[in-house]
N, C-alpha and C positions, 0 to 999 in steps of 0.2 A: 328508315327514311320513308317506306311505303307509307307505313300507317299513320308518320307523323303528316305526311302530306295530306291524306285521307282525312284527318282532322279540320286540317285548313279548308277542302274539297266541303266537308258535309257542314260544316258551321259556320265557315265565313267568306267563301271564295266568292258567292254572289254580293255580298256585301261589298269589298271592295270593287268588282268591277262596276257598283253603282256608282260606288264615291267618286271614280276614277272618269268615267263619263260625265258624272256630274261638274266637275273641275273644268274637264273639257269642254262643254258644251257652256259653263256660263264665262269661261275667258273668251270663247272664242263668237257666242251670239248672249249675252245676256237677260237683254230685253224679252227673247222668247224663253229663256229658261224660267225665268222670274212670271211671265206669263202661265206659263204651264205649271209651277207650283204653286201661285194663288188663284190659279182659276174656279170661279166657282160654279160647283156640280148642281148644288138645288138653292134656290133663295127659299126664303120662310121657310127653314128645314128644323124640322124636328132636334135634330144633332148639328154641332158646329160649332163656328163665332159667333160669339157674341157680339151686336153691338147694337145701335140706336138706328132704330128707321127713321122712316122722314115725319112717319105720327106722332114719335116722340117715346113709342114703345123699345121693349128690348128684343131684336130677332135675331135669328141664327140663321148662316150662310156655311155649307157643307163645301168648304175647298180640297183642291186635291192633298191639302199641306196637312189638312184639320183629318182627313179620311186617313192620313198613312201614318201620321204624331199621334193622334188620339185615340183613333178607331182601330187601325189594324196591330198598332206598336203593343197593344196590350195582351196583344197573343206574346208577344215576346217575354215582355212583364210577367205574363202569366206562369212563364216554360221558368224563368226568374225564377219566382218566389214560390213556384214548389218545390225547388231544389232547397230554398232556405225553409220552407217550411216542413223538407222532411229531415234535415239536418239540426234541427232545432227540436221539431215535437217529437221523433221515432227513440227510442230507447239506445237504440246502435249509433243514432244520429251524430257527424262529425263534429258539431258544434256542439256536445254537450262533455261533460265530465272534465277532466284536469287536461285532457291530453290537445284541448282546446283551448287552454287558456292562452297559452306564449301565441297563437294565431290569434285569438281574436285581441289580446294588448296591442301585438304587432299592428292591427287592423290600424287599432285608434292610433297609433303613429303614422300611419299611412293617412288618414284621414284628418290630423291636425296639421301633421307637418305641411304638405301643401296650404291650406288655409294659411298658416301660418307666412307660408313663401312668398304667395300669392297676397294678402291683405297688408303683407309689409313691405315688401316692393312698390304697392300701389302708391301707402303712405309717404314712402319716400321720395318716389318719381314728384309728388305734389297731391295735396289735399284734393284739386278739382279733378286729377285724372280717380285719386282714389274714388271721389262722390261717383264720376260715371260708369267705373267698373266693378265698384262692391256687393252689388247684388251677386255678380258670377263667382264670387266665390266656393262652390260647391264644386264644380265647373274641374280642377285639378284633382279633386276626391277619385274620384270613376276608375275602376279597372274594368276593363275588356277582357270578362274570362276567356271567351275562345282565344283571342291572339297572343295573352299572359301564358296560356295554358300551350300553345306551340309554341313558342317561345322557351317558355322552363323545359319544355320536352325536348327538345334540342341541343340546349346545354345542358343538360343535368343528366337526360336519359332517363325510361323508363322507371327504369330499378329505385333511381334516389330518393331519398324521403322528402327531400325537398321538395318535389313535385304534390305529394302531398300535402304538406305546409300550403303552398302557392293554394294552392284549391279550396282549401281552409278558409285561407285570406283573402281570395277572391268571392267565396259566397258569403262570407260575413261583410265585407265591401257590400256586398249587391243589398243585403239587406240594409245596411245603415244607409246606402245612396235608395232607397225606397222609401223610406223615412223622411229624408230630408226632401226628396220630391216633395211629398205627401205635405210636408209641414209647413217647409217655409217655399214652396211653389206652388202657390194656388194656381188654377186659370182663370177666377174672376170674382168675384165677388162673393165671399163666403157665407153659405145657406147651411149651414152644419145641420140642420132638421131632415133636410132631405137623404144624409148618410143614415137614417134609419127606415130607409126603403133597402139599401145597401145590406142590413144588418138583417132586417126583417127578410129580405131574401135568402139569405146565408142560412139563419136559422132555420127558416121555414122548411130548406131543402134538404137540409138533413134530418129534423124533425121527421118529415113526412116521406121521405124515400130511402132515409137509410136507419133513423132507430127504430120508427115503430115498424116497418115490417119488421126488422129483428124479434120486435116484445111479440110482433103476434105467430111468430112461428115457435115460441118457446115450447119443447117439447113435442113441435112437429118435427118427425123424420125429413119430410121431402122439402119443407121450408117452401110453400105455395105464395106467400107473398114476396118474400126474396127475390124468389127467382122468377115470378113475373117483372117486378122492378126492373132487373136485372137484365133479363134477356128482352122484354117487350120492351119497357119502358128506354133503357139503357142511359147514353147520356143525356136525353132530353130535357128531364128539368133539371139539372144545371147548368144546359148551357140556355133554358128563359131564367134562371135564377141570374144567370150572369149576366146576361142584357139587363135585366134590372138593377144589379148593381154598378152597374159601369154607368148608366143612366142616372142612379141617386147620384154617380162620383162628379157627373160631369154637373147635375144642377148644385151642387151641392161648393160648386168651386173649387175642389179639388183634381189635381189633373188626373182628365179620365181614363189616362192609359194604365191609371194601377187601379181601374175599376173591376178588374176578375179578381182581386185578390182576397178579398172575404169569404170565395166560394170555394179558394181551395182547399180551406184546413177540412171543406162539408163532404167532400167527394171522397168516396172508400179508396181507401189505399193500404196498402203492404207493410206490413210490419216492417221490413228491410230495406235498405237503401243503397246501392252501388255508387253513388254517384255519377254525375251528366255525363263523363266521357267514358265510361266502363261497359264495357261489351254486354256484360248481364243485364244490364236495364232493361235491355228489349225481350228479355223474355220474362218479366216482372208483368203479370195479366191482370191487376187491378186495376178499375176504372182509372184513375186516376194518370198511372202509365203509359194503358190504353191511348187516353189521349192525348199525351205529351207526343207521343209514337206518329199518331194520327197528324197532330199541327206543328212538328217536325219540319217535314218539307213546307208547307206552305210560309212558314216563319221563314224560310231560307229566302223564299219569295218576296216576301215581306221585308227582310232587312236591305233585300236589292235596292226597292224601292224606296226603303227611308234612305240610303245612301245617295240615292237620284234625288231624293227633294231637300237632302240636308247639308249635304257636304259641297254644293255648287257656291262656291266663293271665289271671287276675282282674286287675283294676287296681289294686285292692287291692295283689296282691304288688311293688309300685313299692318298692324299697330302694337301698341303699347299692350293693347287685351292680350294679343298671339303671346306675346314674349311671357306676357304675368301666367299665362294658362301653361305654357311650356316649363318654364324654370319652375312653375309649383309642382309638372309634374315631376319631370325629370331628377329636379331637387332635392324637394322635399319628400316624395314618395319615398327614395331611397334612405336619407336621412332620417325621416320619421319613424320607416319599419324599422332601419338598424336600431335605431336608441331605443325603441319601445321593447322593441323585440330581446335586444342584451339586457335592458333590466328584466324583465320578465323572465328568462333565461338564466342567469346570473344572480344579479344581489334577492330577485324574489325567489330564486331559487325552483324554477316551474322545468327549467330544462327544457330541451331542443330535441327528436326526435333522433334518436341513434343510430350514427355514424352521418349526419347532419354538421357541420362546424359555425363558428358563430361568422367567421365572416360570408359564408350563404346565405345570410339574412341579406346582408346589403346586395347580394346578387338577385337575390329576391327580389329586395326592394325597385332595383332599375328594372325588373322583369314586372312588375306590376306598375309602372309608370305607363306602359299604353294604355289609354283612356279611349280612345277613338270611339265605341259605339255612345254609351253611355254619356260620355262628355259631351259629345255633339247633341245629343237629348238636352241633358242639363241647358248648352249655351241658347239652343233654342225657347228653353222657356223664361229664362233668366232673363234674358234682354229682350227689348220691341226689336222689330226686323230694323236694320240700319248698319251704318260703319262695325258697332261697339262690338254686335250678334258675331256678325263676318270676320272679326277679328280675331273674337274669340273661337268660332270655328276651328278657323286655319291654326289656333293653338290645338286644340284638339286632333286636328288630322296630322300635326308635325310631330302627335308624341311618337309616330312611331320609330322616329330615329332614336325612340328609349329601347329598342330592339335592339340596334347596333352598338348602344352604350353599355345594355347587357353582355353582349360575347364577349365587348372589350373589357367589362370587370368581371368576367369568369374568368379570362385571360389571367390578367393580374391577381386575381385570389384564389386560383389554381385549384378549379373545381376539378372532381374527379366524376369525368360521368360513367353512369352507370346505368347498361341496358337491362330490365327483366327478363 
């Protein structure tokens, strides 16, 4: 129980007491909560909102909402998608080979079924509530690896394989839900030109600081441009490679919180991968780990704060959004992973990880129904601020009572846990 608290402590404990303040402070003064998250830091600012001055030009205004969504949330994105990019590109990587398949099918059940829930309830409640909620469709998709990940560790125990499944499912989640940010959630008006300042920086950095010193130490012993890179240089150019691509993402209209992410397939990394919650990581000394290590804590900081400017919704705004956001996760998350998961398992004949049972899929599935960090992301960019946003929110922060639904279907499908 230590170390599963310890979890909760290092990944998300600052997280919620954001959310938790946030709650409180806008039922109970909202005017200055709503204050303090649109206030704006620099007018005519370099980075920001967009929008129309009174000359009729386009300016940006750096709010505290736009500094902690777009600006700082990419350190998070970032810790994100190196996990799926070493699970994807490294040889050992958990996303590759057969023993990925039944997780990543599982995935796309997990990812339709809610759409699914959610886009045919709207329909049927009526055509006009469908038109003002179908953009948030994605909005149900989202798992919360830390709190899926306490979660399964609690019912299942160290030992079970299902915990690894869960984690499977969870970074191939993060990937698909990075995608669909990326694709169909612009932030404004799309300049696709400018993603090759993004691309161009990517390149350039590995080009120039990690293949060719390689080529020009060929056949040196002591490898003199290496390890100047390396120890002088260290992570400096990419983290200006990554200011520049976060900068093409944001003129470029795509949201700039997955602007580090070009630059991380460019930064040296380790052949090996433990994954996020594995003790070995931290002593894994490639650049690349280096810095996960380094922005670590401050991302803990970071998620305090998106929880202070994200999750402040009146109770009041309880609507039709909350419920469609809820029942697709609650719902369909679980249904989707089951059926995806048994056939893949079953009639495609991919199998389930041994000593695994087929109904721990659906325990799964309710264990991947918390959406909290990620969904709160999504409802904010999905909707303009307003009733719809708020509604959708408070779906979001209510999946956690998919925590409670889990013990109660471990209960009933008589999981056996098992500690390492």
């Amino acid at each position: 129980m230590y170390r599963v608290w310890g979890y909760l402590a290092e990944y998300s404990l600052l997280l919620i007491i954001g959310a938790v303040a946030a709650l409180i402070w806008a039922n109970t003064s909202p005017d200055s909560y709503h204050y303090f998250v649109n206030y704006p830091l620099v007018d005519h600012a370099w980075i920001g909102h967009a929008h129309t001055g009174a000359d009729g030009h386009v300016e940006r205004t750096l709010t505290v909402h736009y500094l902690i969504n777009d600006l700082l949330m990419a350190f998070f994105f970032a810790i994100a998608g190196k996990e799926v990019w070493e699970a994807v590109a490294l040889k050992q990587g958990s996303l590759r080979g057969k023993k990925a398949l039944t997780p990543l099918i599982a995935t796309a059940g997990g990812m339709f079924g809610p759409i699914s829930v959610y886009l045919g309830l709207a329909a049927f409640i009526g055509w006009e509530t469908f038109n003002s909620v179908a953009n948030g469709w994605a909005i149900p998709t989202a798992t919360d690896i830390a709190f899926s990940y306490l979660v399964g560790r609690l019912i299942f125990g160290a030992g079970h394989p299902a915990v690894g499944f869960l984690l499977l499912l969870a970074i191939a989640d993060d990937a698909a839900g990075l995608i669909i940010l990326a694709i169909f959630y612009p932030s404004g008006e799309l300049a696709p030109e400018w993603l090759l300042l993004s691309l161009g920086a990517a390149v350039g950095v590995w080009f120039f600081f990690h293949w060719l010193p390689r080529r020009l130490d060929r056949g040196k012993q002591d490898r003199p441009n290496s390890t100047f890179v390396n120890k002088t240089l260290d992570f400096w150019p990419y983290l200006i490679a990554a200011c520049l691509s976060w900068y093409g993402f944001q003129e470029a209209g795509i949201h700039p919180a997955l602007g580090l992410l070009p630059i991380i397939p460019a930064i040296p990394h380790s052949d090996i991968e433990f994954g996020i919650f594995s003790e070995a990581e931290k002593y894994l000394t490639d650049l690349l780990n280096r810095m996960e290590h380094v922005l670590k804590h401050p991302v803990e900081v970071i998620l305090f704060f998106f929880g202070l400017a994200n999750a402040g919704v009146e109770f009041s705004a309880i609507g039709e959004a909350t419920w469609l956001v809820l029942l697709g996760l609650i719902v369909g998350k679980p249904v989707g992973i089951f059926l995806m998961g048994w056939i893949a398992a079953r009639p495609l004949g991919l199998g389930l990880p041994v000593g695994m049972k087929t109904s721990d899929l659906f325990v799964l599935g309710c264990v991947a129904a918390i959406g909290f960090t990620v969904s709160l992301f999504i409802a904010a960019v999905a909707f303009p601020v307003g009733p719809v946003q708020d509604a959708a929110k408070m779906g979001a922060l209510f999946s956690f009572f998919a925590a409670a639904m889990s013990f109660a279907a471990a209960k009933i499908c008589s999981v056996e846990k098992r500690e390492g």
